[in-house]
LUMZA-842390 format. One record per residue (C-alpha): residue in one letter; residue number from 1; x negated, y negated, z. Coordinates in steps of 0.02 Angstrom, whole numbers. Layout:
N
rec gumi:A&loba:NUM&c1:X&c2:Y&c3:Z
...
END
This chain:
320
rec gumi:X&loba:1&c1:672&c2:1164&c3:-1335
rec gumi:X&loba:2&c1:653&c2:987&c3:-1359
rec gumi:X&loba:3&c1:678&c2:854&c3:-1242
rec gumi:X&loba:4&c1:815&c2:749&c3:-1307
rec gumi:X&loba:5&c1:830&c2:638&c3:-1148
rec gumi:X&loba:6&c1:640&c2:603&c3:-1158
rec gumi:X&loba:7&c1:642&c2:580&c3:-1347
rec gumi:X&loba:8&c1:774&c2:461&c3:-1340
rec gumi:X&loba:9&c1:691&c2:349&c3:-1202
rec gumi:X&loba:10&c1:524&c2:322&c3:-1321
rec gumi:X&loba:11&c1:626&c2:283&c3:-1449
rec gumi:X&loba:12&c1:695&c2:147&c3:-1357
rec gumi:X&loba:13&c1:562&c2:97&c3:-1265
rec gumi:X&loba:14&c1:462&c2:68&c3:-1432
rec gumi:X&loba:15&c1:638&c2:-20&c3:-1503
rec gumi:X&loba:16&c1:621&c2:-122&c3:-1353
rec gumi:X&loba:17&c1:446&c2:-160&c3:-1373
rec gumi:X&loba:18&c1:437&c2:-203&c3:-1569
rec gumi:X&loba:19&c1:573&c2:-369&c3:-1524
rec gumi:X&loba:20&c1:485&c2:-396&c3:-1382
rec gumi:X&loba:21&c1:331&c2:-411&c3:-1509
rec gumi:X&loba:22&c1:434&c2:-490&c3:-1639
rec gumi:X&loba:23&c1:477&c2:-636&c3:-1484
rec gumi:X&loba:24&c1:308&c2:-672&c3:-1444
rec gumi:X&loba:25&c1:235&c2:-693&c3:-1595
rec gumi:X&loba:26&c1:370&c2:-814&c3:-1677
rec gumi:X&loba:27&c1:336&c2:-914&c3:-1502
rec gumi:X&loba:28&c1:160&c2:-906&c3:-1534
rec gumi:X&loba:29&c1:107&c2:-794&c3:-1370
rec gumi:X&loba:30&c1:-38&c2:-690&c3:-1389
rec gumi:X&loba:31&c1:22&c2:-511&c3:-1367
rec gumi:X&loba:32&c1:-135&c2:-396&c3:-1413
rec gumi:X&loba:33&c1:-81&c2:-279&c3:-1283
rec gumi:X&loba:34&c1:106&c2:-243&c3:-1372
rec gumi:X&loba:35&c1:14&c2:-232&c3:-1555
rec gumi:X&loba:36&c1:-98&c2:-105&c3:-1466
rec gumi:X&loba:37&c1:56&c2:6&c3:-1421
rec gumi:X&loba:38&c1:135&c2:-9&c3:-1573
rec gumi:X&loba:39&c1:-15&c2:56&c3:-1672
rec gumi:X&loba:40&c1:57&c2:242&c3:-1592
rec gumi:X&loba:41&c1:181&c2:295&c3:-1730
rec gumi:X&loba:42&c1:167&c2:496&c3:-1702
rec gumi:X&loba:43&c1:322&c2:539&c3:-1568
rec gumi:X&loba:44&c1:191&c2:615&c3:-1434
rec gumi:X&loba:45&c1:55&c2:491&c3:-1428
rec gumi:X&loba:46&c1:203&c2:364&c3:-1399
rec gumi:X&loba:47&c1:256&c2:479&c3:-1249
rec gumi:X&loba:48&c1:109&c2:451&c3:-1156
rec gumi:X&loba:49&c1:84&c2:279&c3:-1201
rec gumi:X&loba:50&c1:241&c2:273&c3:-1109
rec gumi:X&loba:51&c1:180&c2:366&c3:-993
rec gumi:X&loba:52&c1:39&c2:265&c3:-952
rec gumi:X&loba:53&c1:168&c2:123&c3:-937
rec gumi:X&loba:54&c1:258&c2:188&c3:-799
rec gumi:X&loba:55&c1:75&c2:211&c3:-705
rec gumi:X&loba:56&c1:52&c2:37&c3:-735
rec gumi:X&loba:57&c1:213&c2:-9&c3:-669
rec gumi:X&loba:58&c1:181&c2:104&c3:-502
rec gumi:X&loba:59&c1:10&c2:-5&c3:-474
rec gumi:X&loba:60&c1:-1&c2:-19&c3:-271
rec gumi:X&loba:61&c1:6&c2:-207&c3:-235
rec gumi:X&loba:62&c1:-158&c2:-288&c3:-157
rec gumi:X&loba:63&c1:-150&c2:-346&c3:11
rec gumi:X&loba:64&c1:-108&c2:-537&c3:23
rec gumi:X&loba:65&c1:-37&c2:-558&c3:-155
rec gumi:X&loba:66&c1:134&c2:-539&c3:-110
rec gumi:X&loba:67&c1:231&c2:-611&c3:55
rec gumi:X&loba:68&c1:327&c2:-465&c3:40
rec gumi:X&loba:69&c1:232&c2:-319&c3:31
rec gumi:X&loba:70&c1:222&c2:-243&c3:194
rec gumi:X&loba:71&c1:409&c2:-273&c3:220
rec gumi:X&loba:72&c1:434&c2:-175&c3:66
rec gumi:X&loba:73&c1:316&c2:-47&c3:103
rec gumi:X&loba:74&c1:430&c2:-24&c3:265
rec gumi:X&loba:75&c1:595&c2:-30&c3:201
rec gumi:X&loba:76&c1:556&c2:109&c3:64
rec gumi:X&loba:77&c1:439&c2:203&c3:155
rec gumi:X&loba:78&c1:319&c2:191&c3:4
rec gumi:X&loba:79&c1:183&c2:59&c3:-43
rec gumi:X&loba:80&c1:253&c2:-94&c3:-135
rec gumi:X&loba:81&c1:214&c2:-86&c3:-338
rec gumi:X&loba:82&c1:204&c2:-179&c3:-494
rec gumi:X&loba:83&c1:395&c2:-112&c3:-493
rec gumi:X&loba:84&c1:437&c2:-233&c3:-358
rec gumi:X&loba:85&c1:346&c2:-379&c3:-419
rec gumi:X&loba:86&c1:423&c2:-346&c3:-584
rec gumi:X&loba:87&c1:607&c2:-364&c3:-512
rec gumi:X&loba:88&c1:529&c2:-500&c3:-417
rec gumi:X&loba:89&c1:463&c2:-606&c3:-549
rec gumi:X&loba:90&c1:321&c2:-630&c3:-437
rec gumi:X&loba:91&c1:191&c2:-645&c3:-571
rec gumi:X&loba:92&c1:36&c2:-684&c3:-455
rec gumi:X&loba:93&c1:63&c2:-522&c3:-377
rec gumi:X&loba:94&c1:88&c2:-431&c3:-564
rec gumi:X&loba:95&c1:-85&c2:-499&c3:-623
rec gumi:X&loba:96&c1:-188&c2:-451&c3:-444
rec gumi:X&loba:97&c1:-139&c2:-273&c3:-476
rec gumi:X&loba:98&c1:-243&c2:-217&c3:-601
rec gumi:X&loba:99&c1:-340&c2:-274&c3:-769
rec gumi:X&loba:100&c1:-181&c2:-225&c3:-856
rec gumi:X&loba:101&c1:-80&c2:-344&c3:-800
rec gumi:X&loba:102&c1:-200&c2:-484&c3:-799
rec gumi:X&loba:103&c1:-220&c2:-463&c3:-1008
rec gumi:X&loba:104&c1:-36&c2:-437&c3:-1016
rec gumi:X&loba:105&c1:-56&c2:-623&c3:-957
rec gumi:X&loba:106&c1:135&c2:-616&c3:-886
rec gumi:X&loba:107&c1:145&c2:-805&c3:-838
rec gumi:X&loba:108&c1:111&c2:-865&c3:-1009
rec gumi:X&loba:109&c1:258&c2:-761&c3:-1089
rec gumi:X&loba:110&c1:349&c2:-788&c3:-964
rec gumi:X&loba:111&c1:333&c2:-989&c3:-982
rec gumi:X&loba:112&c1:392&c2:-938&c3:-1167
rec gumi:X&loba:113&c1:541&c2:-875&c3:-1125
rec gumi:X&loba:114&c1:615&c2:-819&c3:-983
rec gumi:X&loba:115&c1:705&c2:-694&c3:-1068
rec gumi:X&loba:116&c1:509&c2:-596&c3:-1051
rec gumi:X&loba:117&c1:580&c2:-522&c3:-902
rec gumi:X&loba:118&c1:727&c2:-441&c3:-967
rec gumi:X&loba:119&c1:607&c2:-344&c3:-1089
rec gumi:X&loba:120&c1:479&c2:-276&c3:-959
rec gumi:X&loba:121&c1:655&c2:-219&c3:-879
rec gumi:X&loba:122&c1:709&c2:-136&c3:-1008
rec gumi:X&loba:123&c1:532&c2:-57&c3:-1038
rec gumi:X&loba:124&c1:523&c2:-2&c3:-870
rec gumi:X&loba:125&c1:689&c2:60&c3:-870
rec gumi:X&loba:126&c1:657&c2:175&c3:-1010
rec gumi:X&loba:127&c1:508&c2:244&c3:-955
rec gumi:X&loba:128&c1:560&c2:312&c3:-776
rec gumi:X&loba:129&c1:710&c2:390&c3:-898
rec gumi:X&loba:130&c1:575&c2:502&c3:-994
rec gumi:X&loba:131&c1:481&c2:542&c3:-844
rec gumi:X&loba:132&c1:651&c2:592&c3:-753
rec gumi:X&loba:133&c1:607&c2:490&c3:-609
rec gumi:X&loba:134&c1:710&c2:365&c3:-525
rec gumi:X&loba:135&c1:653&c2:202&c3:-479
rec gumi:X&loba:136&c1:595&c2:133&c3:-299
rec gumi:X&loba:137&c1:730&c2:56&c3:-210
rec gumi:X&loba:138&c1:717&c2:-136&c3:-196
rec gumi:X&loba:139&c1:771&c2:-211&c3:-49
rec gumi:X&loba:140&c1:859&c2:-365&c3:-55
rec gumi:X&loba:141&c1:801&c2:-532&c3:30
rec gumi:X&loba:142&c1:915&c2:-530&c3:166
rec gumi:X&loba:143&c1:839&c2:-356&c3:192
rec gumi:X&loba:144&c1:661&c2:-396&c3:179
rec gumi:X&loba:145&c1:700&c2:-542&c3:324
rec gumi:X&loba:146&c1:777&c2:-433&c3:440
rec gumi:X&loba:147&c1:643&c2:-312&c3:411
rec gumi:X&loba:148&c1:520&c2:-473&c3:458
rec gumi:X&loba:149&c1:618&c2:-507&c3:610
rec gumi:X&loba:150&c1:614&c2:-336&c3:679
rec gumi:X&loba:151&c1:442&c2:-316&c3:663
rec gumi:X&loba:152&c1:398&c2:-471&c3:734
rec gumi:X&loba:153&c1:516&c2:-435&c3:884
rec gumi:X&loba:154&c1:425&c2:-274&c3:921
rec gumi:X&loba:155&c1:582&c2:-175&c3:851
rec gumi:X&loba:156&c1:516&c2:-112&c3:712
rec gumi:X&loba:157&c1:417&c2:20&c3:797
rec gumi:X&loba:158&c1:383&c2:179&c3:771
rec gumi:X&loba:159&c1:555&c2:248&c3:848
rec gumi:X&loba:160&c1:620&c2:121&c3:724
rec gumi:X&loba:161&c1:587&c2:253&c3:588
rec gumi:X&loba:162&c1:435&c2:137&c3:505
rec gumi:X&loba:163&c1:279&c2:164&c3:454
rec gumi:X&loba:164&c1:157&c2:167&c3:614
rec gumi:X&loba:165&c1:46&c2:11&c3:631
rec gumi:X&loba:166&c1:-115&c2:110&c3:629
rec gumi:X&loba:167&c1:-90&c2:214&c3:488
rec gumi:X&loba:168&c1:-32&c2:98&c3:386
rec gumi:X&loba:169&c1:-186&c2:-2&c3:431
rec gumi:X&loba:170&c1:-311&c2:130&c3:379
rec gumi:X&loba:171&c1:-197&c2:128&c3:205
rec gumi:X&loba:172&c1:-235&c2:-49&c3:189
rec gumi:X&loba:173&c1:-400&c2:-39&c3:208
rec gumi:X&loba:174&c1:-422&c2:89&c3:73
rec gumi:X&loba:175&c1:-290&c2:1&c3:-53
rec gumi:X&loba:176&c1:-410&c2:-160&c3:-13
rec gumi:X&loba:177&c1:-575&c2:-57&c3:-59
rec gumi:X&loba:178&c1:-486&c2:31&c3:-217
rec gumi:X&loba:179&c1:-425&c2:-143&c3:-294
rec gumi:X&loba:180&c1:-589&c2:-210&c3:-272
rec gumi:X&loba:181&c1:-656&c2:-62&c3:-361
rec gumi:X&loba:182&c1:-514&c2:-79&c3:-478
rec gumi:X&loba:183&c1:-449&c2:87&c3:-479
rec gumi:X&loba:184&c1:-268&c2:159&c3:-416
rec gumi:X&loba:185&c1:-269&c2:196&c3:-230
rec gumi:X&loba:186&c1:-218&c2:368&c3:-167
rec gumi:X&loba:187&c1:-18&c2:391&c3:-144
rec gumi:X&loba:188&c1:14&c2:326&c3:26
rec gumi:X&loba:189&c1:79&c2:503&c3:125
rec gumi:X&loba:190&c1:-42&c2:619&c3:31
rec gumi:X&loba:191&c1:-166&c2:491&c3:107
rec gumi:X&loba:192&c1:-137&c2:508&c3:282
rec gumi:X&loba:193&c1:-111&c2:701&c3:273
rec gumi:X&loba:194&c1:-298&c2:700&c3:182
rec gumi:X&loba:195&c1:-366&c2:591&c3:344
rec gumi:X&loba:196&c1:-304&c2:695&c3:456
rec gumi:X&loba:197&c1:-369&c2:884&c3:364
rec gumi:X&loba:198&c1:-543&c2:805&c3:361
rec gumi:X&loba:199&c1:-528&c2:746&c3:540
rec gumi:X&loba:200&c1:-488&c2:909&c3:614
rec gumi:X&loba:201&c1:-595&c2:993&c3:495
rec gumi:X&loba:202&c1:-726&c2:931&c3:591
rec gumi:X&loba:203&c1:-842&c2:919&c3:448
rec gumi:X&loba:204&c1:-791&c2:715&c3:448
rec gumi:X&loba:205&c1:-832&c2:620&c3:590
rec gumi:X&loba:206&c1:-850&c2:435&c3:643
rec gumi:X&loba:207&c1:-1013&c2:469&c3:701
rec gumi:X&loba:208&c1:-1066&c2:565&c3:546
rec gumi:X&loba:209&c1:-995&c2:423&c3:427
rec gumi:X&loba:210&c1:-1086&c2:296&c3:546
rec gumi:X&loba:211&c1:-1245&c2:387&c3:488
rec gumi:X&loba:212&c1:-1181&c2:412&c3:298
rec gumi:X&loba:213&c1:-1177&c2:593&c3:311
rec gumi:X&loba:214&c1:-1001&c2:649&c3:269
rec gumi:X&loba:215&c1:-1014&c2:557&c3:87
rec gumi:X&loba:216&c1:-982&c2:722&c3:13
rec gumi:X&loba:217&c1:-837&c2:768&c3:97
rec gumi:X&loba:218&c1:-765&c2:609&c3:71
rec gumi:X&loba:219&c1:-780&c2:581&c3:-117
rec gumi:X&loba:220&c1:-708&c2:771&c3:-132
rec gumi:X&loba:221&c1:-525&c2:705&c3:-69
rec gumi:X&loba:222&c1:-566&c2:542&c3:-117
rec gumi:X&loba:223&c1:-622&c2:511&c3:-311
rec gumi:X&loba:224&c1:-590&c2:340&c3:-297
rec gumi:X&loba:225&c1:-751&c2:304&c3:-183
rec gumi:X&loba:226&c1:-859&c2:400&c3:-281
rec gumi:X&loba:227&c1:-998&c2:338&c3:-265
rec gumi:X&loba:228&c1:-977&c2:256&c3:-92
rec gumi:X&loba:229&c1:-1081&c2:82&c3:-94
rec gumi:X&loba:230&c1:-1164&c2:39&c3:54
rec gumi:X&loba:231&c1:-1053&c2:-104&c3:83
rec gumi:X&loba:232&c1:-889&c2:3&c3:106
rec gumi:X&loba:233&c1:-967&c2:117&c3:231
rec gumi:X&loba:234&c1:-898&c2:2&c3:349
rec gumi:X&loba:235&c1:-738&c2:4&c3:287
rec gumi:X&loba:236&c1:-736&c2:213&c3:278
rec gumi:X&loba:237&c1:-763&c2:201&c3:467
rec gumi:X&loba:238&c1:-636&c2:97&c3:485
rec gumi:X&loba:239&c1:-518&c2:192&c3:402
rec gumi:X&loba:240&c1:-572&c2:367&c3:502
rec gumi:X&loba:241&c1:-544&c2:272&c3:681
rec gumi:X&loba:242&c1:-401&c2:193&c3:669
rec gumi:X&loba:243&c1:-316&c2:387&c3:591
rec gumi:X&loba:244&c1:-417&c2:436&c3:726
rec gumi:X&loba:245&c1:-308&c2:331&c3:873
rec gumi:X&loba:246&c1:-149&c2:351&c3:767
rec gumi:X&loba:247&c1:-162&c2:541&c3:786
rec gumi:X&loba:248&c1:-218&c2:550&c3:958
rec gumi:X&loba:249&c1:-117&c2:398&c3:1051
rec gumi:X&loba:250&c1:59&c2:474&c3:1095
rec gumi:X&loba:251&c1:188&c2:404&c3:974
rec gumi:X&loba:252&c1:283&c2:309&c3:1136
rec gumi:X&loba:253&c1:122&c2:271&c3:1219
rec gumi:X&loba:254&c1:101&c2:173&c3:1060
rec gumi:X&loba:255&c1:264&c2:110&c3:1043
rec gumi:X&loba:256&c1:231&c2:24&c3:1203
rec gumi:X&loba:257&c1:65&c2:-49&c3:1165
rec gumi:X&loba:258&c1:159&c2:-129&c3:1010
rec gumi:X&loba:259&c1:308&c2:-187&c3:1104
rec gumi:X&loba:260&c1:187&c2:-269&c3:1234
rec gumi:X&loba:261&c1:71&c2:-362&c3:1121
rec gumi:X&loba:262&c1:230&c2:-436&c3:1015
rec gumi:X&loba:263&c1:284&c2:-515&c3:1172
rec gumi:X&loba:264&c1:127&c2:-586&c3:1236
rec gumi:X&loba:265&c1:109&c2:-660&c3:1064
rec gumi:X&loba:266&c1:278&c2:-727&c3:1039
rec gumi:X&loba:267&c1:218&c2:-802&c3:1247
rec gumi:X&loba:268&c1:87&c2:-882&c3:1164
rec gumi:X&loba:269&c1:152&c2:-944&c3:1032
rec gumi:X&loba:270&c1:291&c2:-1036&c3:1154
rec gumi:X&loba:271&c1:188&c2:-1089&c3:1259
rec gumi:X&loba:272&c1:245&c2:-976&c3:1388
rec gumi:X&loba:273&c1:62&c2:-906&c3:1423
rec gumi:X&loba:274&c1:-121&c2:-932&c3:1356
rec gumi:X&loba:275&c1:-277&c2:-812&c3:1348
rec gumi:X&loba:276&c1:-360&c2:-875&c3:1491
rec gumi:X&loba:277&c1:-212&c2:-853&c3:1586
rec gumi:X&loba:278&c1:-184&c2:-660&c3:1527
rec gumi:X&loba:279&c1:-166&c2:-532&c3:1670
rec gumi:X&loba:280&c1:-282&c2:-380&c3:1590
rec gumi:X&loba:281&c1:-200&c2:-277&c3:1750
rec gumi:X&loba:282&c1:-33&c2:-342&c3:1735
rec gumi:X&loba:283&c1:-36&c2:-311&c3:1544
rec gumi:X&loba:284&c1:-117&c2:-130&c3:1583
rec gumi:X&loba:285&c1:38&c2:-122&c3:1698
rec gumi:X&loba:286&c1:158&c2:-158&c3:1577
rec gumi:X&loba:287&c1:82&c2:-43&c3:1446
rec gumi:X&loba:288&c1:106&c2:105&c3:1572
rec gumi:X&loba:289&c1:257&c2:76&c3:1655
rec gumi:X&loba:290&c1:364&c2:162&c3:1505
rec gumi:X&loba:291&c1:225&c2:289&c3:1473
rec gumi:X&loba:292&c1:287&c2:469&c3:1519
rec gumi:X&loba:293&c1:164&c2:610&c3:1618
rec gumi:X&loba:294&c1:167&c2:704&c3:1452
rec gumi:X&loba:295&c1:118&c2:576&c3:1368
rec gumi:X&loba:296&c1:-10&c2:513&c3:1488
rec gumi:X&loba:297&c1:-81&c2:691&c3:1499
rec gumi:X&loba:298&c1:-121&c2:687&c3:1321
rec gumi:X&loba:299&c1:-192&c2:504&c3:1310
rec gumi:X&loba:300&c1:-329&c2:582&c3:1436
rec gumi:X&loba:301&c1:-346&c2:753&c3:1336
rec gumi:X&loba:302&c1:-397&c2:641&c3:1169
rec gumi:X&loba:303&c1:-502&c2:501&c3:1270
rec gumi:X&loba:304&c1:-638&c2:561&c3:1212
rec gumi:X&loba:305&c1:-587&c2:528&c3:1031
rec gumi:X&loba:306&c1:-503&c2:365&c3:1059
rec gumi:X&loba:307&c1:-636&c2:267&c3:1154
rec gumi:X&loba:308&c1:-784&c2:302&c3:1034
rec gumi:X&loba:309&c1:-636&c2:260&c3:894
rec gumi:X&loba:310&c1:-607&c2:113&c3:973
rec gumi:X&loba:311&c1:-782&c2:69&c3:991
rec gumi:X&loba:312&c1:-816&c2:99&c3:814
rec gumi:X&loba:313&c1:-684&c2:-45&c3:778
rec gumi:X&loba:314&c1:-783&c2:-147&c3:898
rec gumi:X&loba:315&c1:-957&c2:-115&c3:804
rec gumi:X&loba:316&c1:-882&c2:-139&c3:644
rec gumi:X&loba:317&c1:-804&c2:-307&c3:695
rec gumi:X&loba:318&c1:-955&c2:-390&c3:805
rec gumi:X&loba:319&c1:-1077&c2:-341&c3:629
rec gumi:X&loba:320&c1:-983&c2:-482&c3:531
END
């Protein structure tokens, strides 16, 4: 039976896309990319040239292009996209994300006419209607500055309901290695669940990436690293200690290791304290002081996966 829903949506998208074509070229815009689309005239090729628009569009943002990507990332419990940046206008961020973008060459049309926007919303629109998906949420500003606040405040923890610091980081890390790469990064959840099946696998270890023996195993889950270059060895160990602490450091046990270092930073930052004047006992104190005997029963059952984790980080960072 045919899709009518589906059918309808590449209709418009590709009414959508022959004004937006029309636009460009009376303002003298170079707009290869649209003429390319419109060369599809068969119903299905269209379809997954609209398709491949929506991929585009779900592009993972690269770290340090956008101000607002990590408070996105935590509001919708998903990595920021193209998406965002689109509602954003944030064309830096747009072009960063992938070649795609950067020949779409968003800031000149959009210097043509603002009205460019409208048209990539409409696009965009049309395409999550014929893949029957619905859209990220976008969080407002006021959102994305409480978000901001929280975090910095040491609220936005992991009882909070966010993303936990060290996961996340290991997810930066590979986003970081796949844009240099200039592929797609793996979906953010399916990620961490792959981290931590080859961890307790046992057939990846920090020691065995140290001496580039687990390349195989890696490359299976990972396609995106295949081949692994020399040069990103470093940041695959990265990436396997710091899953490593997040799935061995009790969540609270964490939650109080974040709370503390917030504070002593917003100290420092007032003034209040310095880091020759930093307590390591007193801090150690502090730390422990919320940590339950559950909890600290289970720190000491994975010690002995944490400290050569944490050493690892040490290595990695002391080689620069």
């Amino acid at each position: 039976m045919k899709d009518r829903v589906a059918s309808k949506a590449i209709q418009s998208f590709y009414d959508v896309l022959v004004d937006l074509h029309t636009g460009l070229t009376d303002l003298d815009v170079r707009c290869d990319w649209v003429g390319d689309m419109l060369a599809h005239t068969e119903e299905e090729p269209r379809g997954k040239q609209v398709a491949a628009w929506l991929q585009h569009v779900e592009s993972q943002l690269v770290k340090g292009r956008a101000k607002y990507r990590t408070a996105v990332t935590s509001i919708v419990k998903e990595p920021a996209s193209v998406y965002h940046a689109i509602r954003y206008r944030d064309v830096v961020a747009m072009e960063e994300a992938s070649e795609f973008w950067a020949k779409v060459d968003c800031r000149a049309c959009a210097k043509a006419s603002p009205l460019f926007w409208e048209y990539l919303d409409e696009l965009t629109e049309e395409a999550y209607t014929m893949s029957r998906k619905a859209p990220p949420k976008v969080p407002t500003s006021d959102e994305i500055a409480r978000d901001i606040a929280e975090r910095k405040s040491g609220k936005g923890g992991r009882s909070g309901g966010g993303e936990a610091v060290l996961g996340l980081g290991a997810y930066d890390i590979m986003c970081g290695m796949c844009a240099t790469r200039k592929v797609a990064p793996p979906e953010a959840e399916p990620f961490n669940q792959t981290i931590a099946g080859l961890l307790s696998s046992g057939c990846v270890t920090i020691d065995a990436c140290r001496r580039r023996e687990c390349g195989g195993a890696i490359v299976d889950a990972f396609p995106q690293l295949n081949p692994i270059a020399e040069a990103e060895w470093e940041g695959v160990a990265k990436i396997l200690s710091l899953s490593t602490m997040e799935s061995a450091i009790p969540n609270d046990m964490m939650k109080g290791i974040e709370s503390v270092a917030s504070q002593l930073v917003k100290d420092i930052s007032a003034g209040k304290a310095t880091l020759d004047s930093l307590n390591v006992e007193d801090i150690g104190q502090r730390v422990l002081s919320g940590v339950s005997t559950q909890d600290m029963e289970a720190f000491t059952k994975n010690i002995d996966k944490i400290i050569p984790a944490i050493q690892n980080m040490n290595l990695s960072d002391n080689a620069k």
